[in-house]
Structures are given as structure tokens and as C-alpha cells.
N, C-alpha and C positions, 0 to 999 in steps of 0.2 A: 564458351561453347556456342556455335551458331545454331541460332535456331529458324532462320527467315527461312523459308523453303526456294526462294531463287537462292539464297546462297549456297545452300547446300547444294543445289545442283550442280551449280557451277562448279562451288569446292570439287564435286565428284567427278565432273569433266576432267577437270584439270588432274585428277590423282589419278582416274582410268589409263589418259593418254602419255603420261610421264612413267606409270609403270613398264609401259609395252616399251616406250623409248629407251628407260634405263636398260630394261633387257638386252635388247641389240646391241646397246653399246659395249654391253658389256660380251662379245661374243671374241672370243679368239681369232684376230688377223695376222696375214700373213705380214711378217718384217722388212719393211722398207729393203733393201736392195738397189745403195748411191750408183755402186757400179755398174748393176743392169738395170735399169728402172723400171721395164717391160717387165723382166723375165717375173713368172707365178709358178711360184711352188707347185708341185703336182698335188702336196698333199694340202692346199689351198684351194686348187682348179676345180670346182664344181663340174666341168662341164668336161676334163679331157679325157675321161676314159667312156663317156657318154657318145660323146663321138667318134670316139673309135669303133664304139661297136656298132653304131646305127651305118657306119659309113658303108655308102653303097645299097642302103635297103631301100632307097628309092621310096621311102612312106609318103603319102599325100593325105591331110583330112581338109575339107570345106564344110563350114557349115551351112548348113541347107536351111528353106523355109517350110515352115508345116504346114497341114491343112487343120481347117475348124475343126475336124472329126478327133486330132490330136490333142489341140489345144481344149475342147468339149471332154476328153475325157480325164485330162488330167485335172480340171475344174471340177469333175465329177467325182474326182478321187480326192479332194481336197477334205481334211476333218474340219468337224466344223466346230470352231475357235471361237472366243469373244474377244482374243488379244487384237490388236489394230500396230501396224506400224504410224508413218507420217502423215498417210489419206486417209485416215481414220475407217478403213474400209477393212471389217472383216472377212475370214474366209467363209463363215458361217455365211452372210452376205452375197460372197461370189459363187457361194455354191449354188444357193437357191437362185440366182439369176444368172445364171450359167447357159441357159438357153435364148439369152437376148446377152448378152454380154458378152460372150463369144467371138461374134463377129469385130468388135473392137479391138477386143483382147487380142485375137490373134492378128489386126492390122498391126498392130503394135509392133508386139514380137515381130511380124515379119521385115515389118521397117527395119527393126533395131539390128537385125539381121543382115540387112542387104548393104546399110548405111556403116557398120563395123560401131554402133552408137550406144553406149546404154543409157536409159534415160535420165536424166539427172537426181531426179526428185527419189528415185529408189536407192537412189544411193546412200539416202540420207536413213541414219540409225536412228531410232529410237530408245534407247536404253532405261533400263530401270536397275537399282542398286536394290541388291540381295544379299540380307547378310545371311553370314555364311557363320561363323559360332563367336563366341567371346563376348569382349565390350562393345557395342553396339556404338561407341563413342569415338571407335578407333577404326578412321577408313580404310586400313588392309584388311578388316574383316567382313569385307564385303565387297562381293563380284558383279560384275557386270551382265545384265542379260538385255541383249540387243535384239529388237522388231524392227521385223522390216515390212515394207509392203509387200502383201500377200501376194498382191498380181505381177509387181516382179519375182516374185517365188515362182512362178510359171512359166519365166522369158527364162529364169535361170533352170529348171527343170527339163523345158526343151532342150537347150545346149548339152547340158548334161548328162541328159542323155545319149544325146547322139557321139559326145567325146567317151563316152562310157563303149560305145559299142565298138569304137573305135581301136581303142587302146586294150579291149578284150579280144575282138577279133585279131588282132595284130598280136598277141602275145608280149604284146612290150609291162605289164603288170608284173611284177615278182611273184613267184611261186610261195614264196615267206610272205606275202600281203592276205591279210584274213579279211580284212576292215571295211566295210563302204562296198564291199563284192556283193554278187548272186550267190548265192549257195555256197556263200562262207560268215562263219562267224567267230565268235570267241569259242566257243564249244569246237567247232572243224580247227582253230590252233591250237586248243589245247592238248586233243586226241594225235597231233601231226607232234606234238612236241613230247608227248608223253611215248608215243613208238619210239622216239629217237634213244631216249634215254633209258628205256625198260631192255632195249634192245643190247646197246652198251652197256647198262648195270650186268646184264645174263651172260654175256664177255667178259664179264672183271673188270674193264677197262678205267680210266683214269675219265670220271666225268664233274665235266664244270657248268654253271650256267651263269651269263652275266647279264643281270636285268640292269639296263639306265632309262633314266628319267628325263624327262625334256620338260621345261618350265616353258606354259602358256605357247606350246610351239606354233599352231595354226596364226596367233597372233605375231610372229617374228616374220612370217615366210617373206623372204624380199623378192617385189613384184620383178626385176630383173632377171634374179637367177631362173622364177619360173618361167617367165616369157624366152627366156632363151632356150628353153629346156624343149617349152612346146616348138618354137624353131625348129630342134633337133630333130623332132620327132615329127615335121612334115606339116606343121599346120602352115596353111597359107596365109599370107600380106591381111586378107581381110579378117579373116578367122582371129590375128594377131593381135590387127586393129582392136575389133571389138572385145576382145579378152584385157586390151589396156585401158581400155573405158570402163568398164567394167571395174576393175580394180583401182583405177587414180581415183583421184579429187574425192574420195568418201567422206564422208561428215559423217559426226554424233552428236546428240546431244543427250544429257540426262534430264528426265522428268521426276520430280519432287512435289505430292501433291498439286500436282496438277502445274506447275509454276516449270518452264521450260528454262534451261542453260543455254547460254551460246553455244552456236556452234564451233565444232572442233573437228579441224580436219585431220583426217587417218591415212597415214601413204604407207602405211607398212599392214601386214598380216595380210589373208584373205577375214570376208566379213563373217560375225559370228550371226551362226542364223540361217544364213546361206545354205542352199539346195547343192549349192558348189564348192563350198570351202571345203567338206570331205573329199570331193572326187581331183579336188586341184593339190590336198596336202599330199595323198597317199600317189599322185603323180611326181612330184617333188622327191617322194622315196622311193623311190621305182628301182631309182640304179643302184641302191644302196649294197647291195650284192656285187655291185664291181668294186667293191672296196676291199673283199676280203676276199680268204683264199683258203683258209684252213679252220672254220668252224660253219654250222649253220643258223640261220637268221628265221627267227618268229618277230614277225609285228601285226601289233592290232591299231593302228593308228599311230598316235603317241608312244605307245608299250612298246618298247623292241627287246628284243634277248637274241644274245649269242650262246652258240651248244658248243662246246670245247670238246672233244674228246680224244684221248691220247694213252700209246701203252705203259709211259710213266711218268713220275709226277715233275719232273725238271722239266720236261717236253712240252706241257702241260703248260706250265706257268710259262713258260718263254712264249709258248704260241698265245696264249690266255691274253698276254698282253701287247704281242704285234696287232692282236685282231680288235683288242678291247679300243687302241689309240686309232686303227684305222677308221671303228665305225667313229668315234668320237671327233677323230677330223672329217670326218663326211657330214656330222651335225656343223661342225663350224661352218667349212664350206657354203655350207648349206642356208644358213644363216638362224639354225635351230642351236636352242639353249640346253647345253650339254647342261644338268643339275648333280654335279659329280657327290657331290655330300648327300644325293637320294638313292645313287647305285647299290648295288647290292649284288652279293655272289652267294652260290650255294655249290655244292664239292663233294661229291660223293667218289672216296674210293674202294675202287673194287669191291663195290654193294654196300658199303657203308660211310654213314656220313663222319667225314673228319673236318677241322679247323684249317683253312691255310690262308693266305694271304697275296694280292697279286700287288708287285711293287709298280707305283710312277704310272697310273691309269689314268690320264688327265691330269697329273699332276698330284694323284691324289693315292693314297693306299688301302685298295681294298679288302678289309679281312671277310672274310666269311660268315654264314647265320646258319641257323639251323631252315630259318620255315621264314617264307618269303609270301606275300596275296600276290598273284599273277591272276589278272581278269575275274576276280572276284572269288578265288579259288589258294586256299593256305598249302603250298606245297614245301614238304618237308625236302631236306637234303641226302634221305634216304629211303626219296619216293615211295613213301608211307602218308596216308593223309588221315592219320591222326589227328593231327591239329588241325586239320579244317574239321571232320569231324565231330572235335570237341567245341568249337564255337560255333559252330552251324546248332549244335544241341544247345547250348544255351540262348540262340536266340530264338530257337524253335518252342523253349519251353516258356518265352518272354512273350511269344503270340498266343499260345497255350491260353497264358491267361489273361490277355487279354480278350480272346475269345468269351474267357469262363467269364466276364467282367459283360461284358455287353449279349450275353446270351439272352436273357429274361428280358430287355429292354430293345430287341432287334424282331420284327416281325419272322418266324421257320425259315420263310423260302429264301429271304435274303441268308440266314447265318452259313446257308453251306455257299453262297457265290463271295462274300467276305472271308471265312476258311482259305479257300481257292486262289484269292488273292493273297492274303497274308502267310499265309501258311504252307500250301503245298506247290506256290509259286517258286518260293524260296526252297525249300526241298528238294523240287525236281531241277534246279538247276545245276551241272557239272555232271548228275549222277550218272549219265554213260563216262565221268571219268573216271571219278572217285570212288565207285562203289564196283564189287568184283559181280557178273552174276550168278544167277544159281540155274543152274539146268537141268539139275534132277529131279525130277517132281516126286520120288519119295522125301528129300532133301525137305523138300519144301513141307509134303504135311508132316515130317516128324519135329520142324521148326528149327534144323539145322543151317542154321546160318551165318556166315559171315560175322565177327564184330561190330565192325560199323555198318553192316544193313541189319541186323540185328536191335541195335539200338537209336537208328531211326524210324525202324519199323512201331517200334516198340514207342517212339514220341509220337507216330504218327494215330496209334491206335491210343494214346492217354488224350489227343486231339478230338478222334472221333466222339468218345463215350463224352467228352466235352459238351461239343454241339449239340448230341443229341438226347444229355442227362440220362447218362447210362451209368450203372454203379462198374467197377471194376472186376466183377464175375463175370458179366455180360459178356456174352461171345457178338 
């Protein structure tokens, strides 16, 4: 076992950046073709039905320089951190000298802007190893968490913004994208995917849903496919430039008690950490909708699901599986790692759940589950959330007592702002999905309720008399 802490670090460089690598390699390409050498698959071509559709819209984006007044509030907006990337310079730091620092700051940016340049030194990762469960002894159990410099967090937030406005003002984002948006979240997809399906269950209809997995995807994205993408999509020569600065030549290194790794260079993913790794993957997926044709597409980032629905069940699994191969050659394409042994289907017919099977899904056969976690939420295959529910109560009654555990030793005023964290944070989350409401305010005082608001209500009130040593009479 090593125990010097340069070596560890090193060991850990080198298992970081071999993992990302074995991934790509491992990603399905198109077969050689002695006869045509040129010719690319369509269902390989990342970019041919992207340009078919942009063709003709005449899009342009430039990126622009900001004023201090931009670059002053986004410093202003900064939390303030004790982590440090490579300059040893926190945000905590830049916030409070944010009124003298400013003026450099934004020289910077604006160079790096004009020049298409990013500056070298933020390129560079700082990483620290996090384990993550098991043997502490064994490097796949533990992840990488990459710092970066903070004040390039603010050259990258500029951009990002303004390619944000961009790409919203333009309409070119998917309607299925919830992820890294304004006034979208996991809650606004899971309410857009639950009309879908409550709506076809009330028809009878034949419904299917296929969640796939993507292993480490933000870390696969190849800097090529996206630079061509933003091509397509109008950015200019310079805008290009500095987008490929940006992403080349990055370094990491891992720190181990204080004892630094060599550096190791990163030419593949966008960086974790990044202001811009969310707004460049969920551009990457953009077009993922021109791949199908007969189901609908929820994604939250990583998460994607296809909605199948059909008036019978042969129809059904034939389309299930045109649609399931098409998104899963848009992940190859794409250079994202299909994880076919983490898919998963769920099948409800005509309002109830049944067992089936979809053949040759990537190669792979997927049977069906009853109850599936989609963004943090256990959804049954007969759109009953029972089982979320039931393990939402058991964890609810696991904070219960740990409340009752640190009640006597927690000064009043804190116990109900830890409550609020632990306990009713977890609660109130999903519950516009999960939970039916009540609208009848007799309903309500004769304590006619729903089952499961019933019995959260009812965890929630063994909570209070908790905090506040109340006996169980107590109103």
C-alpha cells in the first residue's frame, strides 16, 4: 500500500485521467468503409440533420466585452468560499476587494475576449480525491473534485452568459431541456412528464418510459463535435477561437496533503467546476430531438427519458425500440457513454402496470421494473407514488430522531432552522408532484385526507411535538 502523499497523488492523477480515457474508447464507432472511405453513416453523423435544419437561418453570435459595472456585480454575487484553485485566491477574497480589483479583473476578461485567448494558468485544475463509499484502499472509490480559479469563474460567467442569451433568444434550446435554464428545473420536468403520461393512462393507451444512463458524460464531450456544433449555430472565427482555448491544453493535478502531482494534461470533456461545462453539455444536446420521431424526450442534464405511447402493445415495442437505438446512436455520435446495463423501462398498460420486455436496445434486453428514482422522485409503472412515499417516510422518521437526539444539546432558536433543513426541506420536495391537493376546506377540518398526504402530514406533526417537547395529546 503507498502511503507517501506525493505518491498518492500522482497514483490518483494517473487513475483520474485513464478513467475518462478508457471511457471514449470505449464508445461505439462508425465501421470502416474500404470501399467508400469518406462516406459517414447518418446514424454516426453528429452534425447532418443539425445542419439541415439551421440551414438558411442566417444565426450570428459575437462575443462582446463588458463593463466594470458587469464584471462589479458578478464579484458581488460571488459566495464567499474558503476553497482556492491554482492562485491560491479565494472568492471570499475577491468579493471583499471587489471594489479595487475590478478594474483589473475586467482588463482581463476583456483582453481575453478581443485576443479569442484564455489565460493559461486557469486552465489549470486543482483537484482533490473524494471518497465516495467502500474501501478507502481502492481508487475507483473515490471521485475527483476539481478548483479552479475563482476569477477565471468570472471570464467564464461573462461568456456564459451572453451565449445563454443567445441560444434562448434564438430558440435553438430543446423544449425537453429542463437543466441549467431560467425558470426551469427538475420539478417544471417532472410536472411536463407527468401530464404526458396521466393524460395517456385516462386513454387507456399503451405507455412506456425508457430512462438511459450516461457514464461521466460532461467528461467524454469531444472538443470537436462541440466546436463544430457552435459553427452551425453562427458563432463567429473569434468567438470559435477563444472557445478552443478555452477547452485545449487543460492540466490537473491532484493534491494529497498538501504534496502536489504532476501535471496531467486533459483534451477531452468540458472542465468540472466550470461556470460553462453545464451551458456547453446541454448545447451538445440540443439537437437530440432530431433524432426521433415517434416518442417524447425529458432531460435534466445527464437524465434523458423517452415517452412511448401507442394504441397497442406490438406497435409499442417496435416503436420503443426504433426510438430507444436512435437516441442511443445520438449518445455515440455524440461522443457520450451510452451505460446500457443502467437503463431501465417502466410500462404501464392501459392504467396498469404489466411486465414486458424491449429486444436488441443497444445491444442489450431491456425488461421492465415496477418503480424507477427519476430526479430524486421513486415513480411507479402505474403512476402511483407509493414507493416514493414509503421511503420518503422512512427517511423522514430517520431525521425525526435525530432531531429528538440533539434537541436538549441545540440552543430553541437554532432547533427549528435545522428542522427546516433536515426535515421539511426533504418534504417539500416533488410535493406539487406527488401529493393530490385538497381544496375543500371542510375536507380539511374533518381531516379527510388523501393517504399519502395523510401520512406525511402526520410524520410531519410527530416532527413538531419533537422540537418543541410536546406530548402526543397536544394540539
Amino acid at each position: 500500500m503507498i502511503e507517501d502523499p506525493q505518491q498518492v497523488a500522482d497514483t490518483f492523477n494517473v487513475f483520474f485521467k485513464e478513467k475518462v480515457e478508457k471511457l471514449a474508447g470505449s464508445i461505439k464507432k462508425q465501421p470502416i468503409n474500404s470501399r467508400i472511405p469518406d462516406y459517414i453513416d447518418p446514424d454516426y453523423d453528429p452534425f447532418i440533420r443539425l445542419r439541415e435544419k439551421l440551414r438558411g437561418s442566417n444565426l450570428k453570435f459575437n462575443l462582446k466585452t463588458v463593463s466594470e459595472k458587469v464584471v462589479l456585480g458578478l464579484l458581488k454575487a460571488l459566495k464567499s468560499k474558503k476553497s482556492f484553485g491554482i492562485d491560491g485566491i479565494t472568492s471570499e477574497v475577491l468579493k471583499i476587494g471587489s471594489n479595487v480589483l475590478v478594474v483589473p479583473l475586467t482588463y482581463i476578461v476583456n483582453s481575453s475576449i478581443t485576443t479569442g485567448k484564455y489565460p493559461s494558468l486557469w486552465k489549470i485544475a486543482k483537484v482533490i480525491a473524494v471518497h465516495k463509499k467502500g474501501d478507502k484502499k481502492i481508487l475507483k472509490n473515490y471521485r475527483p473534485v476539481s478548483l479552479l480559479a475563482v476569477a477565471g469563474m468570472i471570464l467564464e460567467k461573462v461568456v456564459a452568459l451572453q451565449i445563454e442569451e443567445f441560444f434562448e433568444n434564438n430558440g435553438l434550446l430543446g423544449s425537453f431541456q429542463f437543466a441549467f435554464r431560467r425558470n426551469k428545473g427538475t420539478i417544471s420536468e417532472l410536472l411536463t412528464l407527468l401530464d404526458i403520461l396521466l393524460e395517456a393512462k385516462e386513454m387507456k393507451r399503451e405507455i412506456m418510459i425508457i430512462l438511459y444512463d450516461l457514464s461521466a458524460a460532461f467528461d467524454t464531450v469531444p472538443h470537436q463535435i462541440l466546436i463544430e456544433k457552435l459553427r452551425l449555430y453562427g458563432f463567429c472565427q473569434l468567438s470559435l477561437k477563444w472557445m478552443k482555448s478555452y477547452l485545449s491544453n487543460r492540466k490537473q493535478f491532484v493534491e494529497v496533503s498538501g504534496k502536489r502531482s504532476s501535471e496531467q494534461e486533459m483534451n477531452i470533456g468540458t472542465p468540472q467546476g466550470s461556470r460553462l461545462s453545464p451551458l456547453l453539455f446541454i448545447i451538445l444536446m440540443a439537437d437530440l430531438d432530431l433524432w426521433t420521431e415517434n416518442s417524447n424526450l425529458s432531460n435534466f442534464a445527464d437524465d434523458t427519458q423517452s415517452i412511448i405511447v401507442s394504441d397497442d402493445r406490438k406497435n409499442l415495442l417496435e416503436t420503443a425500440a426504433i426510438e430507444a437505438n436512435s437516441v442511443i446512436s445520438f449518445f455515440n455520435s455524440n461522443g457520450l457513454v451510452n451505460n446500457a446495463d443502467k437503463a431501465a423501462v417502466l410500462y404501464n398498460s392501459k392504467g396498469k402496470s404489466e411486465d414486458i420486455t424491449i429486444e436488441n436496445v443497444g445491444g442489450e434486453n431491456l425488461a421492465s421494473t415496477y418503480s424507477e428514482k427519476l430526479l430524486g422522485l421513486h415513480i411507479n409503472a402505474d403512476f402511483q407514488w407509493t414507493t416514493h412515499v414509503d421511503n420518503l417516510s422512512i427517511e423522514l422518521k430517520k431525521r425525526t430522531g435525530i432531531l429528538r437526539r440533539i434537541r436538549n444539546r441545540v440552543p430553541k432558536e437554532k432547533i427549528n432552522m435545522i428542522a427546516e433543513a433536515i426535515f421539511n426541506s426533504l418534504l417539500r420536495y416533488g410535493v406539487a408532484v406527488f401529493l393530490k391537493p385538497v381544496y375543500d376546506e371542510e375536507d380539511l377540518k374533518a381531516r379527510k385526507l388523501p393517504k399519502n398526504t395523510n401520512t406525511l402530514q402526520t410524520l410531519q406533526n410527530s416532527m413538531i411535538r419533537v422540537i418543541y417537547g410536546l406530548k402526543i395529546h397536544c394540539k
